[in-house]
C-alpha positions as CSV (number, residue, x, y, z in Angstrom):
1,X,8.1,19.5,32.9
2,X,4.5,17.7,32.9
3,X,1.5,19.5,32.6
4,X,-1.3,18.0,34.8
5,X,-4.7,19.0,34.7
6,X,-7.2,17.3,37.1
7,X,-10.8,17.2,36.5
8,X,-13.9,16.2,39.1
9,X,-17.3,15.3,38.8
10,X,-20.0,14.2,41.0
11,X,-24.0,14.2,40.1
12,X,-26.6,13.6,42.4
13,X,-29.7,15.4,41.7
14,X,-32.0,15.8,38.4
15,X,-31.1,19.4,37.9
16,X,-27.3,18.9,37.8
17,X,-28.0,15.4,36.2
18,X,-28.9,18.0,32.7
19,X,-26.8,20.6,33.6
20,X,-23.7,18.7,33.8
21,X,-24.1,16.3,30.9
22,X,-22.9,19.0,28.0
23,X,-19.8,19.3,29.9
24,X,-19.3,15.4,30.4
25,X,-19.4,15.1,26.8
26,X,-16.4,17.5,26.2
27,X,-14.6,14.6,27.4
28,X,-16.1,11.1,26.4
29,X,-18.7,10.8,29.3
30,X,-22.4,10.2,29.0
31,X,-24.7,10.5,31.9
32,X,-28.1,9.2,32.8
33,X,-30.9,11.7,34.1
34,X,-33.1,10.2,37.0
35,X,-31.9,7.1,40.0
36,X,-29.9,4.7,38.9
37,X,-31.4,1.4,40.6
38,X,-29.3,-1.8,40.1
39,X,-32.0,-4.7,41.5
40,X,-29.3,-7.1,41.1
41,X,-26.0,-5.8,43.3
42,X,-27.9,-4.1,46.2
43,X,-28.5,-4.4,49.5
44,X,-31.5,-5.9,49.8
45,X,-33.7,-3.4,51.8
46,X,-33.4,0.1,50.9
47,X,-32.3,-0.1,47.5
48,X,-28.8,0.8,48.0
49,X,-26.0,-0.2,45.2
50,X,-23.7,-2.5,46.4
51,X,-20.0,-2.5,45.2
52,X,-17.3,-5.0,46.2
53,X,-16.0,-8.2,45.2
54,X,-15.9,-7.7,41.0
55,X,-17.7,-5.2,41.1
56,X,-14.8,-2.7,42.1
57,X,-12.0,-2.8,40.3
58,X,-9.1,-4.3,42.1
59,X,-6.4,-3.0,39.2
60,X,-7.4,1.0,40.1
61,X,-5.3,2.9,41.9
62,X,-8.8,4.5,43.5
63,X,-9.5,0.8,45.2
64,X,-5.9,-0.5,45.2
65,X,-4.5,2.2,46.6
66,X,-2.7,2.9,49.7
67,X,-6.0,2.4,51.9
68,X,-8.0,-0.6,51.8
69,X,-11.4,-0.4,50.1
70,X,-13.3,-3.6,49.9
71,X,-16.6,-2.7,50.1
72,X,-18.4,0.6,48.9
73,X,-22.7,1.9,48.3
74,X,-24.4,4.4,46.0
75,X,-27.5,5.9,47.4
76,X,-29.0,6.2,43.5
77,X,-27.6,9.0,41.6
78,X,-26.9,8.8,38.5
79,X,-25.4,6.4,36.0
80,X,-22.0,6.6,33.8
81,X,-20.5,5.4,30.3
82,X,-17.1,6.8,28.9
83,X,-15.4,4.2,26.9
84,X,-11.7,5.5,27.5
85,X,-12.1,5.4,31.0
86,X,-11.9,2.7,33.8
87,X,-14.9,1.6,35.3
88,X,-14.1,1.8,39.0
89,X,-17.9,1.1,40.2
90,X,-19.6,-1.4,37.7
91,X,-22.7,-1.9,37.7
92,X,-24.9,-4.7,36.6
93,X,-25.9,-5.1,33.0
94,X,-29.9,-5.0,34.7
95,X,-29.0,-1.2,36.0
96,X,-31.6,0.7,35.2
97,X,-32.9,4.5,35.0
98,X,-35.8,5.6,37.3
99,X,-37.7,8.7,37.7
100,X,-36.7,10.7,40.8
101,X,-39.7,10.6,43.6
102,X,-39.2,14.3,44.6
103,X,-38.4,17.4,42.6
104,X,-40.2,18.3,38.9
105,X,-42.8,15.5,38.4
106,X,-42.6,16.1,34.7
107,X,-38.9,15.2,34.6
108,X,-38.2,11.8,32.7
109,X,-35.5,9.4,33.4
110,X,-32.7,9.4,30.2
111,X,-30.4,7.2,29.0
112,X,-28.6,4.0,31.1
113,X,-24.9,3.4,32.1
114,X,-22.3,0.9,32.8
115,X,-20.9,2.5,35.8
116,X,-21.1,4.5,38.7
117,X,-17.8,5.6,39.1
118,X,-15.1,6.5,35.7
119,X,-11.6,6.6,35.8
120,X,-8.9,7.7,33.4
121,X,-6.7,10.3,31.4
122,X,-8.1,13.2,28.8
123,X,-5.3,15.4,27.4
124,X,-2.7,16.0,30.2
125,X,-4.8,15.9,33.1
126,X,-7.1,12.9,34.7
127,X,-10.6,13.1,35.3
128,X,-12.2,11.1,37.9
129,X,-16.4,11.5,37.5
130,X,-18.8,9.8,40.1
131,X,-22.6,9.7,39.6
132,X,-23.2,9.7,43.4
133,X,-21.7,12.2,45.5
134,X,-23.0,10.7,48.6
135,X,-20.0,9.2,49.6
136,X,-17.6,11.9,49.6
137,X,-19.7,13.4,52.3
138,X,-19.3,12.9,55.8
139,X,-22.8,13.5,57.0
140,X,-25.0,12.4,60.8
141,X,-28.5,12.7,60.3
142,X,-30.3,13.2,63.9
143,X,-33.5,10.9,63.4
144,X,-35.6,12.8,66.4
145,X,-35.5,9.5,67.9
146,X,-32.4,10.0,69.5
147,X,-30.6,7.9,67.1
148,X,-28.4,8.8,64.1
149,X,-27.3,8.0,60.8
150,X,-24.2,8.1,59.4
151,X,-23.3,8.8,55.8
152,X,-20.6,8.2,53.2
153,X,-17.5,9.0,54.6
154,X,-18.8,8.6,58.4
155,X,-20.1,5.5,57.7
156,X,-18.8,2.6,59.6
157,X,-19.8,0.1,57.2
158,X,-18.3,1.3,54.3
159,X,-14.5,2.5,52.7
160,X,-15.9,5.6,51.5
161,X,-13.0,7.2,53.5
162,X,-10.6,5.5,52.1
163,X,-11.7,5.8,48.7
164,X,-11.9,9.7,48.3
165,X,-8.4,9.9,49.9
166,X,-7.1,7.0,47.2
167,X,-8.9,9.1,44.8
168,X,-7.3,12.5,45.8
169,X,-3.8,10.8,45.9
170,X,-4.2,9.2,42.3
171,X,-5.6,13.0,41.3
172,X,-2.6,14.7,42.5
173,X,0.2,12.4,41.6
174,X,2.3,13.2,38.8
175,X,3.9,9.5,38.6
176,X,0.5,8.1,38.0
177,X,-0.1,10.7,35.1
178,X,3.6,9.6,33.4
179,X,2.4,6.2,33.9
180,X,-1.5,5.9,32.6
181,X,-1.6,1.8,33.8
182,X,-1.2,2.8,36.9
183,X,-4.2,4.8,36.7
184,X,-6.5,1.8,35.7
């Protein structure tokens, strides 16, 4: 019988940016401190990361899945390197590391990364670790103006839907631990 062990990860703010990245080490992950801003794949206008087209990867089981994802956003958070992991949400090699404009003024950015989203196996289990977690929320922000927003997984405009499910199913199926290629 197969042992599987699944792991999750998510950063979004400063304090669990620092808090988190002893832990991340444990299993080959690095994580920056601060907003990850990537002036190269974004939208344009408020500074959002934009990932589709070779910048997510078509061979994951996360994007290939049974639910079509073509086209996903990072609100900032933070950014990831793990060598023996996929790298699901690339970023651009001009990604960089900016101080946070709320919170403890005297906190720094740290460190850069390749990715946004990881993918892969440690031990018997599979890790997944995302430095946004504003996707896998499904959140409607009343403006006072009588419109709305709508976020990550309410969001029209986006597969985060589709993505968290692929990424639950590739979490929880034992074929895709026996078979680490499908993974990546």
């Amino acid at each position: 019988m197969q042992r599987a062990v699944l792991y999750w990860f998510l950063a979004n703010i400063f304090s669990f940016d620092r808090a988190v990245k002893p832990l991340l080490r444990v299993f080959g992950i690095e994580t920056s401190v601060g907003v990850t801003v990537d002036n190269i794949n974004n939208d344009g206008k408020d500074g959002l990361i934009v990932f589709e087209g070779k910048r997510l990867d078509s061979s994951s089981a996360l994007v290939a899945g049974k639910r079509r994802v073509d086209k996903l956003v990072s609100w900032g958070g933070s950014a990831l390197t793990g060598d023996n992991y996929a790298n699901v949400l690339l970023l651009s090699d001009q990604a960089t590391n900016k101080q946070r404009g709320w919170g403890d003024a005297t906190a720094m950015p740290e460190g850069r990364g390749n990715a946004q989203g990881l993918a892969g196996h440690f031990g018997d289990g599979k890790i997944a670790a995302f430095g946004d977690s504003n996707g896998f929320v499904a959140m409607v922000y009343d403006n006072g103006d009588g419109t709305e927003d709508r976020v990550g997984m309410n969001s029209p405009a986006f597969d985060w839907h589709n993505f968290v499910l692929n990424t639950f199913d590739c979490l929880s199926d034992s074929a895709i631990n026996s078979d680490r290629t499908k993974w990546r």
